[in-house]
C-alpha positions as CSV (number, residue, x, y, z in Angstrom):
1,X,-3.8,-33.2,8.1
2,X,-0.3,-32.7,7.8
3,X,-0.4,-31.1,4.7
4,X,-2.8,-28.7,6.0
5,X,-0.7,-27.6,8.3
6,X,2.3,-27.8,6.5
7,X,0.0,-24.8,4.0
8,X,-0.6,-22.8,7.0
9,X,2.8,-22.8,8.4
10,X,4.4,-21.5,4.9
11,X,1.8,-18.5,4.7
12,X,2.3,-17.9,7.7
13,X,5.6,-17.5,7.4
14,X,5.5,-15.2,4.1
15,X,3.5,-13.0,5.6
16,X,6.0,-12.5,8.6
17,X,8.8,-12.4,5.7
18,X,7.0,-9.7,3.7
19,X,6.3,-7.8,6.9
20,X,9.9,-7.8,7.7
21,X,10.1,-6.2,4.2
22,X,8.4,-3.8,4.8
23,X,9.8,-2.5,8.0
24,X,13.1,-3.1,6.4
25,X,12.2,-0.7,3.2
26,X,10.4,1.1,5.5
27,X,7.3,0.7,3.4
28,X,3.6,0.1,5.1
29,X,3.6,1.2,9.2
30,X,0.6,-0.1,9.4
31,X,1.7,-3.7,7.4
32,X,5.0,-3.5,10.2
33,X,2.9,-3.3,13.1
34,X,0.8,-6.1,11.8
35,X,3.2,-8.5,11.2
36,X,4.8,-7.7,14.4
37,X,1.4,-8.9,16.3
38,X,1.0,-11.8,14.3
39,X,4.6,-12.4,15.0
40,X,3.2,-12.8,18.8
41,X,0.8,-15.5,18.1
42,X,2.3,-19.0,18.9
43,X,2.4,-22.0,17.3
44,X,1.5,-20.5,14.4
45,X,5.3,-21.3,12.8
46,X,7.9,-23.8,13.4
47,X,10.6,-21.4,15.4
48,X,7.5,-19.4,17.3
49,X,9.9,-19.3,20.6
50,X,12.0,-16.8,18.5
51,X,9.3,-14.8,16.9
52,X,7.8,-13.9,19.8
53,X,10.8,-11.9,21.6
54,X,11.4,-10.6,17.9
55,X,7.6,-8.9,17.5
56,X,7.6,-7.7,21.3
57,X,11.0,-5.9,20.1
58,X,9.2,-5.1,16.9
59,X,6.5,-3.2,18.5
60,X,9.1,-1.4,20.9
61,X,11.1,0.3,18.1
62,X,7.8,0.6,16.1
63,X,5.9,2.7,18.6
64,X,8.7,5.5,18.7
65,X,7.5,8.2,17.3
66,X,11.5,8.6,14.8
67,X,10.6,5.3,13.4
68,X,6.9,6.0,12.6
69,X,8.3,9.1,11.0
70,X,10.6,7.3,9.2
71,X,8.0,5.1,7.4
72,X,6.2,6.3,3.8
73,X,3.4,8.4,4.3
74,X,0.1,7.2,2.7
């Protein structure tokens, strides 16, 4: 059971690391905004009391409309 858990928890966070990527490189808006809400979902990762202030402030600087510009156009 543990080990299960253990799986989850590392793909859970790689997918909030390459999210971070992405906003970071300004890459995928759509990948960002993602990983910002999954950020939100508790107990999904060991330190989930500091992802969640992180994605709420995510999705703040995400929704204006200089950073959305900013990010690659498909």
């Amino acid at each position: 059971m543990f080990s299960v858990w253990l799986l989850i928890s590392i793909g859970y966070s790689l997918v909030l690391i390459s999210g971070a990527l992405s906003m970071a490189r300004r890459g995928s808006y759509v990948w960002a905004v993602a990983t910002s809400w999954l950020a939100l979902v508790p107990l999904l990762g060991p330190c989930y009391f500091l992802a969640i202030p992180i994605g709420i402030w995510a999705l703040i600087v995400l929704r204006k409309p200089a950073v959305r510009d900013s990010f690659k156009k498909p």
